[in-house]
Structure formats: structure tokens, C-alpha cells
N, C-alpha and C positions, 0 to 999 in steps of 0.2 A: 428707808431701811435697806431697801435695794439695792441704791446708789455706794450704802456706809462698804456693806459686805462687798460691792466690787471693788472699790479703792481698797481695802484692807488684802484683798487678794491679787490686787495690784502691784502692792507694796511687798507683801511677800514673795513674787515671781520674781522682782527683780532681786530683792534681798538673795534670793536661791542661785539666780544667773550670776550676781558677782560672784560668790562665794564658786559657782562652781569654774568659774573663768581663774580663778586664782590659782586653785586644785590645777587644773591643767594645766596654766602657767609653769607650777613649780613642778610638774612634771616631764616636763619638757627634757630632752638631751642637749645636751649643749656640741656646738659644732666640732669641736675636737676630738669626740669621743670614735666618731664611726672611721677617720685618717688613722688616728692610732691601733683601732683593730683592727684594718687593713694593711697597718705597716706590721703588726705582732707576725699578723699571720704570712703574710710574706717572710718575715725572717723564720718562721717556725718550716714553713716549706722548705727553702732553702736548708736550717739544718738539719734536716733529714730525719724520719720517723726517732724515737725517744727509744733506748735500747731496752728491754725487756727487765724488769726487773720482781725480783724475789718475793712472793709475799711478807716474808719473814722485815724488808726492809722497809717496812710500813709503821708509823710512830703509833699504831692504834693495835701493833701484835701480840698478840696474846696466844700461845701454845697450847697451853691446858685449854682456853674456851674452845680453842678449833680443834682439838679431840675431845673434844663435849659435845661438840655442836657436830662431829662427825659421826658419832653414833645414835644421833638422836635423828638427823638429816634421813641417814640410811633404813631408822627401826628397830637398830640392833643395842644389845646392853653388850660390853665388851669389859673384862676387864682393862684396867686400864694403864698397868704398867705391860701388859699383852700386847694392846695396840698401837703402844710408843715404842716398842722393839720392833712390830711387823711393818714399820714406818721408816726404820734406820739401817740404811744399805751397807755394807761392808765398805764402800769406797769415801763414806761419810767419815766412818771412824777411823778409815785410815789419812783422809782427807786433815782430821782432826789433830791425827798424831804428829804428822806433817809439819801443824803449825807450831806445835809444840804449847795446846791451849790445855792448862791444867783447869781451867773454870769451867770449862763446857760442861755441861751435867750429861750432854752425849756419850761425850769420849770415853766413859768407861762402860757405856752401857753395849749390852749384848745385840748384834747386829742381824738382822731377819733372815741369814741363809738357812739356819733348820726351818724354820718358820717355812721358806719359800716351798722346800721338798716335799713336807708336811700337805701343804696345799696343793700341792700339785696331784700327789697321792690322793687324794678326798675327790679333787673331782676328776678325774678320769674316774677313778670308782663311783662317781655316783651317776656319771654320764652311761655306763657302760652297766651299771643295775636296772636304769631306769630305760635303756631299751633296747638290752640283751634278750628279750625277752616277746621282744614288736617285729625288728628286722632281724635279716641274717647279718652276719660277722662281718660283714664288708663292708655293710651299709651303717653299723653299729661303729666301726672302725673310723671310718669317713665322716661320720658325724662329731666322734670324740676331738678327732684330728682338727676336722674345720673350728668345731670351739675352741679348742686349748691352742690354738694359734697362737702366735706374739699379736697381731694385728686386733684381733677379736678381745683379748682379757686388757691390753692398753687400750682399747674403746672404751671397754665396760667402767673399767677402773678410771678415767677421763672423766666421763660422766656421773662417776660417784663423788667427784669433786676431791680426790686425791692429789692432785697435781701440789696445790699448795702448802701439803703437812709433810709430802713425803722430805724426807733428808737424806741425801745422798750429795756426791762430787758434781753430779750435769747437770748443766742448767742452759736451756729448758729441756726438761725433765724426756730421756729417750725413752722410744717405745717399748725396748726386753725392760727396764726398769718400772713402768707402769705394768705391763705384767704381770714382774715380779712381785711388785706389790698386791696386786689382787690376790694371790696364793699366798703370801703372807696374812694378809687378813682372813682370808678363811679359816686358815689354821688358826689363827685367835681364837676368831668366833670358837671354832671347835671345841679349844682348850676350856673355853667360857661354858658353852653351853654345848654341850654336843648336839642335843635334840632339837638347836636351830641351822645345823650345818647343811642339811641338802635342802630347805625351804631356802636357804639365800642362796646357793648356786641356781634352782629352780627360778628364783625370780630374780635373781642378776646375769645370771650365764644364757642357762637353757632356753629360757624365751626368748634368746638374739635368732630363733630358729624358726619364732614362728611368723607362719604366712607365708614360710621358703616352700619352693619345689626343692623335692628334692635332690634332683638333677645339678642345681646348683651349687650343694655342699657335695655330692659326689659324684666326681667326674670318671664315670665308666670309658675305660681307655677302647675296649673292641668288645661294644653292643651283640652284635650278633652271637657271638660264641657264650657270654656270657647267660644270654636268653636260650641257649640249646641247654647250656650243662646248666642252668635252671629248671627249664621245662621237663627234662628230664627226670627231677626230683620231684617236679609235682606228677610225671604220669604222662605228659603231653608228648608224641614226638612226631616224626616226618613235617617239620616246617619247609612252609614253600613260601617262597617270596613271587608276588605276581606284579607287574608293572600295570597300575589300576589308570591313568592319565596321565598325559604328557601337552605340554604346550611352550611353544617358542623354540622348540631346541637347537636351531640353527640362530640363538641368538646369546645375547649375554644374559638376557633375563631369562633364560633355561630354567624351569621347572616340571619336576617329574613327579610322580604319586605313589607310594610302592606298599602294597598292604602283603602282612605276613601269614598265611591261612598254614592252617592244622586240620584235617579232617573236612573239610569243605567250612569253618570255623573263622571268621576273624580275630588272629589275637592282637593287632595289631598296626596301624598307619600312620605311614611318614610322608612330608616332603621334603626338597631340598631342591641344588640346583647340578647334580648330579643321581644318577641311578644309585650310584655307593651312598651316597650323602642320604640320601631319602629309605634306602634299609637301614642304615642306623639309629635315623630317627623313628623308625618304624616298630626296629627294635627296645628301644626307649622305651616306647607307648607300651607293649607289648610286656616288657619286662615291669613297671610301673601298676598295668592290669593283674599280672599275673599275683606279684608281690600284696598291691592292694595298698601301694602305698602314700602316706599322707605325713606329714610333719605335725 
């Protein structure tokens, strides 16, 4: 009985190894394949990266799914003849007129410059509600600035995956244009719903802020004066700057210490690689303390 079941198992290991020897066989690459990918690619090096092209020039486009799929991506319910106008640039429709294309379903439609004012209007206003009321005017100032930047709303708006709906003349798509399109879409959104308009600047705009110092969005041009005709308002005066440590100064790597005392009080400590350098930053600290402030 022993002997039956080892020949039977015999026979079926081998029966397995042809079968599996064949499988790999027909798996095999055949020798011309790996010269001709090395020759494609060679030519493909040679001519030169492939030029950038358009979404729109894809056999699988579809417009209305990618303003479907743009409001659902985001969160938001838009109407939706709204977000096809905050979408079409003036230089689109004139781009249009140009060719002299009566079919375009564009060319007569209304182009996003009220839309862009609109937007623009809503968030300084809601930058400037929301922490008129935290900082003083400078710093409230400096922070609206730093967001409504060109640089900062063509981030944001990059990232919300605008790039390949918008319609306009340039291509690839400039940065006042991405912009422009994010203040367009707000003002949608607004028209749409009003009561979602500062919850989507707060979580598209306003949180480009956090984790910053604030140092970063506002660059105080002359610290020290600034930290008087402060201190002054909170009550503080007779600042004295005292030189607290100094090391190397006969070298390039010069570093000094410089704290700001009030009252026998520290408000404040800097370094740098100058006496001036190190009260500014002193004053910084100082003014930072005083304010209490945080992002």
C-alpha cells in the first residue's frame, strides 16, 4: 500500500514540474524586446521632453463630470451654471471671439470678472472680521496682505485641483489667473449658499497660516520704535537696552546678547551678529510678549 501511494505521488510531481516548466517557458521574453526599449528610449530622450498638454485634449473629457467631480472633491454644492462662469476668464471669450467659433457654448457665456471683485470683497472681509478683534491694525493688516497675495490664492487654488477646468487664453495656466479664479469661486459659493462662504475661506485660505510665527507674515521694518509707541499704550515706559553677553567679536562669527529691561523687568531678548542686529531681535521678542501673540 506504501509503495502504490509513493509511485502515485510520483507521478503526479512530475506531472506538476512539466506543466510548470511549460508556464515559464511560454513566459519567457523573447530577445528583441529589451534592444527595442532601449532603442524607443533613446529616441524618446533625444526628442526632448513631450510639450504640455491641455486637459481638455484627452479622448476621455468630459466638462460637466469635472464640474461634478469639482464640487464634490472640495465639499461644496455650487450651483452650477455659478461655477461655469467663475471658471471662464475674459481672455477665454475673447480668445473665442477671435476664432470666430459660433459653436462653442463658451463664447457667449458671461466671463468671471464681477465674480472675481465679488471674491475678493468677501475675503478681506472675513480675514479682517475674524481677527480685527485678536491683533492691532498692523498686524490684522499684514496678515490680510500676506493671504490675498497672487502667490498664496494660486497655491491654494493649484491644490484644489483648478488648474484643469479653468478656461482661459494661457496655457499653462499663470499665477494672477489661478488667483483670480479662487475669488471667483467664492463668490459662487456665496451666491449659492451664503452661509458656507467664511467656513471655506477658513478651511482653504486661513489655515495657509497656521503653525506660522508671526514674524513671518509680518515684517516689522524698525522694531524698536515700534515696541516704544506700543509699550506706551500698554502703560510700560523708560526702556533700556543692556548688552547681557558677547562672544568672538573680533571675529566673523560675532555674536552679542542684548535684553530690553523696563523697571528692573525683562521684556525682552535678542541675538545677532551685531549690537543693532540683536536689539531688534530683542525688540521682536519683546513686542511678541507684550502683544501675546500666536497664529
Amino acid at each position: 500500500m506504501a509503495l502504490f501511494r509513493y509511485s502515485v505521488y510520483r507521478s503526479l510531481f512530475k506531472v506538476c514540474q512539466q506543466i510548470s516548466q511549460k508556464q515559464l517557458a511560454a513566459r519567457t521574453i523573447s530577445r528583441w524586446v529589451a534592444p527595442t526599449l532601449r532603442e524607443l528610449e533613446k529616441r524618446r530622450k533625444k526628442a526632448g521632453p513631450k510639450p504640455l498638454q491641455h486637459r481638455s485634449t484627452f479622448l476621455e473629457w468630459n466638462y460637466d463630470a469635472e464640474l461634478y467631480a469639482f464640487g464634490k472633491r472640495i465639499g461644496e454644492e455650487f450651483n452650477r451654471d455659478l461655477l461655469q462662469r467663475a471658471l471662464v476668464h475674459k481672455s477665454y471669450v475673447i480668445q473665442q471671439e477671435m476664432k470666430g467659433n459660433p459653436n462653442d457654448s463658451f463664447s457667449n457665456f458671461e466671463d468671471n470678472s464681477e465674480l472675481i471683485k465679488e471674491g475678493e470683497n468677501l475675503i478681506v472681509d472675513r480675514i479682517m472680521r475674524k481677527y480685527k478683534d485678536v491683533y492691532p491694525n498692523l498686524v490684522t493688516s499684514a496678515i490680510c496682505t500676506y493671504l490675498t497675495s497672487k502667490t498664496m490664492l494660486a497655491h491654494v487654488a493649484s491644490y484644489m485641483g483648478v488648474k484643469d477646468i479653468i478656461l482661459c487664453a494661457d496655457f499653462p495656466v499663470e499665477e494672477s489667473t489661478l488667483a483670480n479664479t479662487f475669488k471667483a469661486i467664492t463668490a459662487a459659493l456665496n451666491q449659492t449658499n451664503t452661509d458656507r462662504t467664511d467656513m471655506f475661506i477658513d478651511d482653504f485660505l486661513i489655515c495657509q497660516i497656521h503653525n506660522k510665527d508671526i514674524f513671518e507674515i509680518w515684517d516689522v521694518k524698525n522694531p524698536y520704535e515700534l515696541l516704544v509707541q506700543l509699550s506706551k499704550e500698554k502703560g510700560v515706559s523708560d526702556i533700556e537696552a543692556r548688552l547681557c553677553n558677547q562672544s568672538a567679536s573680533n571675529t566673523i562669527l560675532a555674536n552679542y546678547q542684548v535684553g530690553l529691561y523696563s523697571n528692573k523687568k525683562l521684556l525682552g531678548i535678542g541675538w545677532g551678529e551685531s549690537i543693532d542686529t540683536a536689539k531688534e531681535t530683542a525688540a521682536l521678542d519683546a513686542i511678541r510678549k507684550l502683544q501675546n501673540f500666536s497664529v
